[in-house]
N, C-alpha and C positions, 0 to 999 in steps of 0.2 A: 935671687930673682923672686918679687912678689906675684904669688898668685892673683890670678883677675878672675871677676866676676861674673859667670856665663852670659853673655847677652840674650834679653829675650824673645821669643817670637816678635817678629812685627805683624801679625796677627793681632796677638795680647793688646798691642799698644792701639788699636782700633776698634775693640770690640768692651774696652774699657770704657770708655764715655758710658757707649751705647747702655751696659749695663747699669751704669748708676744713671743714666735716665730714666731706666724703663723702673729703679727702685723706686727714683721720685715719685714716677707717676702712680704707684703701687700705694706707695705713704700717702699721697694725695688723694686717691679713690678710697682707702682705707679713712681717708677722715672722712668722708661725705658718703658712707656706704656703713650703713647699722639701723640700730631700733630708735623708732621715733613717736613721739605720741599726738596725735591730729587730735583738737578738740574743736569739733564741726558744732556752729549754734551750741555752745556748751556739753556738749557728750564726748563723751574719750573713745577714742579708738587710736589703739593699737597695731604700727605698720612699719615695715623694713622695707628698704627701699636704699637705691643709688642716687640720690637726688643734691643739688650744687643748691639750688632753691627752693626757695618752701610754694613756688609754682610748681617745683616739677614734683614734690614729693605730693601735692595736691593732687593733681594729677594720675600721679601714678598709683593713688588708691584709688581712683576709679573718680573722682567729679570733676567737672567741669567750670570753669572759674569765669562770671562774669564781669562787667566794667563795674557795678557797683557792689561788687563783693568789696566785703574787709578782709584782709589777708597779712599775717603778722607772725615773721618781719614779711619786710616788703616779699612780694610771688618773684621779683625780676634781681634783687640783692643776692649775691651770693653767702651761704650761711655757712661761716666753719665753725661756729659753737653751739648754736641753739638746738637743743633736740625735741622739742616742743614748739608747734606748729598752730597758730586758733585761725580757724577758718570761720568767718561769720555769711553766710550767703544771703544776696540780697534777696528779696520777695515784694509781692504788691501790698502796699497799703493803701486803701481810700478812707479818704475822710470827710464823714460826709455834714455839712452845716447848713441846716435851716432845706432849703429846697435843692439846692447843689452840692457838688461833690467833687473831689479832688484825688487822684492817685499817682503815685509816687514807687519807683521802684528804689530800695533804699534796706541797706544793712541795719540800718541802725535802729537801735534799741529802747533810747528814751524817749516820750514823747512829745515834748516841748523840743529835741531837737528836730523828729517828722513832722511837726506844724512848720517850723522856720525851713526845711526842707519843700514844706507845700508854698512855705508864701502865707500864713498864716500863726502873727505871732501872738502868743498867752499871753492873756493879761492875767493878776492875782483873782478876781473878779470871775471870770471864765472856769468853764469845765469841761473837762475830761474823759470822755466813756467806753469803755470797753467791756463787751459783752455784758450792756447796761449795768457794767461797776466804775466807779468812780477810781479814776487815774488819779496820781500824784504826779505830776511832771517831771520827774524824776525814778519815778518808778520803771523799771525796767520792764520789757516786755519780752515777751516768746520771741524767739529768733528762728529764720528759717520758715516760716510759716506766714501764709497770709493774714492780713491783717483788716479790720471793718471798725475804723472810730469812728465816734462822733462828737463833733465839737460844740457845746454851746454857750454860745457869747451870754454875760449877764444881762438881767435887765433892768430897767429902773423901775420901782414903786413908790409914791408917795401916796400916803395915808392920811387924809385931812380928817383930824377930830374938831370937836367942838371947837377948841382949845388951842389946837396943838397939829402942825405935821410931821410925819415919821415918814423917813425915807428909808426903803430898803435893797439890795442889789440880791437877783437871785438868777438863778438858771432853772426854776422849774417852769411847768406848760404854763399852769394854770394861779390863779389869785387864789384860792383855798391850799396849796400846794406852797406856794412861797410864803402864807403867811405863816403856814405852819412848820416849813424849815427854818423860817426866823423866829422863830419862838413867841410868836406874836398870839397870845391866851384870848382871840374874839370868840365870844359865844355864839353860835349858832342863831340864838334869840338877836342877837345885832344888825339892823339893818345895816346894809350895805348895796350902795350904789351900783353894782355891779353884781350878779352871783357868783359864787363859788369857783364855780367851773369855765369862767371865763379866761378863754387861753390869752395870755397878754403878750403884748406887742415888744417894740423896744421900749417906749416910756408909757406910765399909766398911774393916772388922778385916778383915786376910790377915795369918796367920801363915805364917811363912818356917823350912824348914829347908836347910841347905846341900847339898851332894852331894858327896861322897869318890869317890875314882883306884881304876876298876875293874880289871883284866887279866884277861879271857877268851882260853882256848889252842884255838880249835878248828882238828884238823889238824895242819899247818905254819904256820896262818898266828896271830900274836897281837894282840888287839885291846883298844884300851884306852881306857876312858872313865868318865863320874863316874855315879854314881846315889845317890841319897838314899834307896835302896828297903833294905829291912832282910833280904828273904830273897834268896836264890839267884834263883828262878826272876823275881821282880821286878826284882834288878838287869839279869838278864838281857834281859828286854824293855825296859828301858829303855836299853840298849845297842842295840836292835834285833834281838838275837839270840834270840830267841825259841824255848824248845824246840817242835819238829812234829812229830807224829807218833810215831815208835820210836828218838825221840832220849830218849839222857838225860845230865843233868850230872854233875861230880863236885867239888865234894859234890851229895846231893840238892837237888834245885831246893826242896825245902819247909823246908832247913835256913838258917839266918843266913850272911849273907854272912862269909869269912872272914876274920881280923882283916888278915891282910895283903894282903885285896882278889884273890887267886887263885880262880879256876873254870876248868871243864875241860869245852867241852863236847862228847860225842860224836855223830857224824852217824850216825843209822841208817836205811837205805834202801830197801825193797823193790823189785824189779822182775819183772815176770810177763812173760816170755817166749811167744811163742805162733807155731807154727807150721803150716800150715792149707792143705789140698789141696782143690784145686776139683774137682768134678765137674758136667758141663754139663748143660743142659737141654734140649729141643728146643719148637718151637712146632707150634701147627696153626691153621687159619684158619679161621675162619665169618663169614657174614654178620651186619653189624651195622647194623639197620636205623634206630638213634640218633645212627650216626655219617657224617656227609658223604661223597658219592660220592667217589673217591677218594682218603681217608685209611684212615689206619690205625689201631685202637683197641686197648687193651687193656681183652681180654675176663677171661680171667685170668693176671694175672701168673704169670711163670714161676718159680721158685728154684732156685739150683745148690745142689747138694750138697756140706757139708762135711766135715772128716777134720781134727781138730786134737789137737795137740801141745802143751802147756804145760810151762813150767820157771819155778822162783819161787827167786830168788837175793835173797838177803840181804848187806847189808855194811854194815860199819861203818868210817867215813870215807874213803868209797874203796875198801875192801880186803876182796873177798868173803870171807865168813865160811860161808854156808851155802847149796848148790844142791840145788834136788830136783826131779824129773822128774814129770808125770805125765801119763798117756796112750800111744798115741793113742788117741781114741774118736771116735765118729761122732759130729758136733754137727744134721747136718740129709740127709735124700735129698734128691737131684734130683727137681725135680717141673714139668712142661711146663706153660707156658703158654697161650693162647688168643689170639689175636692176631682185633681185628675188621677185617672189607672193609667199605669205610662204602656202604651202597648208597641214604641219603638223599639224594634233589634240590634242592638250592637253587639256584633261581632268582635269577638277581643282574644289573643293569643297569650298565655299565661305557664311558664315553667313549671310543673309539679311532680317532684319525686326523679329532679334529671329529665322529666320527659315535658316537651312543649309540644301542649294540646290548644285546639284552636276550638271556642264554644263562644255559645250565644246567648246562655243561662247559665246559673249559680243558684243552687237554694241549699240550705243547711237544714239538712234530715239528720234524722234519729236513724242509727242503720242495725240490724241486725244480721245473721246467716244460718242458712239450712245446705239442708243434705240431702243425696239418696235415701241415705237410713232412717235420717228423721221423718221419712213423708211414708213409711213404710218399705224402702225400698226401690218404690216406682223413681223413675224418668222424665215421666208427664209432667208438661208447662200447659198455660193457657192456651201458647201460641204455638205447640205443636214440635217445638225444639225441645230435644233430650237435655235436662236439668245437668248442667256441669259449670266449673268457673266461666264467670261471665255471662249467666243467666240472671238478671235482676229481676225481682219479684217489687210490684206497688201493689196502693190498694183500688178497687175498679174504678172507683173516680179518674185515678189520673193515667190507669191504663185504657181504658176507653180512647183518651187522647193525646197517649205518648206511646202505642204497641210499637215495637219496634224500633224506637229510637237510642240510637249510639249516645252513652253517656261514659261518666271519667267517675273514679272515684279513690280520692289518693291511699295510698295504701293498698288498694283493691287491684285497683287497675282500669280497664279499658272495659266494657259490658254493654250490653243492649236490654232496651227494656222488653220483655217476654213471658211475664207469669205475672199472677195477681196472689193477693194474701190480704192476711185481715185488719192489718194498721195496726197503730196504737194511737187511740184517742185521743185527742187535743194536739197532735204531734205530724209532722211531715216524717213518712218514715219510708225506709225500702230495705229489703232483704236479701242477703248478696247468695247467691249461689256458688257450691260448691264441689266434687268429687267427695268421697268419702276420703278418699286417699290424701286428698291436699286440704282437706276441712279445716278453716280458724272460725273459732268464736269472735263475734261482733255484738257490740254492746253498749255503743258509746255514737256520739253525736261527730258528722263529718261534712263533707260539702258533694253537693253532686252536681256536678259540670255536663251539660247537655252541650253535647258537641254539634259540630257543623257536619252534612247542609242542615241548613234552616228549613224548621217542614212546613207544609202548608199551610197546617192549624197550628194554633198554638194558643192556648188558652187564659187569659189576661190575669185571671185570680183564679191562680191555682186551689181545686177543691181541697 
């Protein structure tokens, strides 16, 4: 009897398929699931991804794909070998020629294909600009990025000589501009029908005459150059010598240049001499109630008196020809001015030392400080106040008509005026009072701040 062969589940026989489908699908996703290299507008980036197309692996690094992108291989193709992806994304180009302009959303990169994309085809003759550099039609351009050309068409030039016309084809503005990217050597001295800077159209006749060997003698010195001018006085400016003023040439400047190119031209010069005595003015002062307490205005200008002398010499190149004197005569008297005293108050508030004091004056005194001890010991002020900080001493000038007024003294402090003392000569000075106990030497020049209210007198120039 042969043994037989266990039969096996009929489970098994069911879940077999099943499993070599689901391997399939595994081998299948294992091929379109790994590293891939996206090169967006030429830059590498590096990305892993599950992707069947190079839409979805675009995509699934994060951009967004539109109708005129490039995408390579196709975004919609399914990819099972390529592992490198070029994404070119479109952007605006305009391009602009002559007075209009044209924009195109568009991938692409050369630019004789964005002209034929605009509707606008090169010719060999035409140019190409970008970021006012000259394109090659061919030449590649930045991808991904907007774009600003300009296109412009050639133009025609013809060049009539004596003899002869020259045609030329250019793209620059202007007739000095084209002749000189054609290599066309006219001098400057060459008349020409047209100037320089004349911006040309699409066609343009310039007639051409040449320029002849000028010799101007002014002086000592001799100067020689071409001009195509037919009189004197145009050859002349066009050498740069220009007659001015009480110049003249020889020949006259309104005769034809001469056959053998000689002109003479003379420098004629004026100078006005003037010689002039001062006499002084004096001032006098008044109160000026428009002008800040003390400054100083003018009320009316003063004038000095003049006494002048003139002489008017003439010469011709150098070499006086002709002096004449005249005068002296009187041009102006002396006449005094007015000078104002400003006796307006302006109140003004000012930080000092952390503390903001509000005053109506400022004068820069010379300051010193006493004591009890120094005065013998006593107490005694003018004003009947016991001598301690904050006792300011003036001299009776300006305590007469400041007793008692609150002033600021930085470094000091806050004080009122209340004793007299002896000054120092030529000098605005005050003397700061002190305790023995808190006594600082003072010795040096500082500002004293007259504080608010504003008192009733106030004296315009201070004594």
């Amino acid at each position: 009897m042969q043994n037989e062969t266990p039969a096996k589940p009929a489970s098994f026989h069911l879940w077999l398929p099943a499993l070599l489908i689901l391997a399939g699908l595994i081998l299948i996703l294992a091929q379109f699931y790994g590293d891939y290299t996206l090169l967006v507008n030429g830059g590498k980036r590096e990305a892993r991804a599950l992707a069947f197309t190079s839409g979805q692996l675009v995509r699934a690094a994060g951009y967004s794909l539109q109708s005129a992108d490039e995408i390579f291989p196709s975004p919609r193709k399914i990819n099972l070998t390529r592992r490198t992806v070029v994404l070119n994304q479109a952007r605006e180009v305009t391009i602009h020629y002559g007075a209009e302009e044209k924009t195109i959303i568009s991938a692409g990169a050369l630019p004789a294909n964005l002209l034929l994309e605009a509707g606008l085809p090169l010719f060999p003759e035409d140019l190409l600009l970008w970021d006012d550099r000259l394109l090659s039609p061919n030449e590649p351009l930045p991808l991904g990025e907007a774009l600003q050309l300009e296109f412009v068409p050639a133009k025609r030039v013809d060049l009539q000589f004596e003899t002869e016309t020259l045609t030329i084809f250019t793209q620059q503005q202007t007739l000095g501009e084209a002749l000189n990217e054609a290599g066309i050597s006219l001098r400057t001295e060459d008349a020409l029908s047209r100037p320089m800077d004349t911006v040309l159209s699409a066609t343009n006749t310039i007639s051409v005459r040449l320029a002849r060997e000028i010799s101007v003698q002014v002086g000592g010195q001799l100067t020689t150059g071409l001009s195509a001018a037919e009189s004197v006085g145009e050859a002349l400016r066009d050498l740069g010598l220009p007659l001015q003023n009480l110049d003249y040439a020889q020949p006259d400047e309104s005769q034809p240049v001469p056959a053998d190119g000689q002109i003479r031209i003379v420098r004629v010069s004026e100078e006005i001499l003037l010689q002039t005595e001062e006499t002084a003015y004096n001032n006098t002062y008044a109160d000026d109630p428009n002008a800040e307490l003390d400054t100083i205005s003018v009320l009316v200008p003063g004038q000095i008196g003049l006494v002048v002398t003139r002489q008017r010499l003439l010469l011709e190149d150098g070499v006086e020809k002709v002096r004449q004197t005249d005068g002296p005569w009187k041009a102006s008297d002396p006449e005094d001015g007015v000078l104002g005293r400003g006796t307006k108050v302006v109140v003004r508030t000012e930080t000092v030392n952390g503390e903001t004091i509000e005053y109506w004056r400022k004068v820069s005194v010379y300051a010193t400080s006493y004591k009890p001890s120094s005065q013998g010991g006593g107490t005694g002020t003018a004003s009947g106040i016991p001598l301690t900080k904050g006792i300011i001493a003036v001299t009776l000038d300006w305590y007469r008509g400041m007793k008692l007024q609150p002033v600021y003294v930085p470094g000091y402090g806050r004080g009122i005026i209340a004793d007299t003392g002896g000054g120092i000569p030529g000098r605005y000075w005050i003397d700061l009072g002190f305790d023995d106990s808190n006594y600082e030497s003072w010795h040096f020049w500082t500002t004293l701040y007259f504080l608010t209210p504003v008192p009733g007198y106030i004296p315009v120039v201070l004594p």
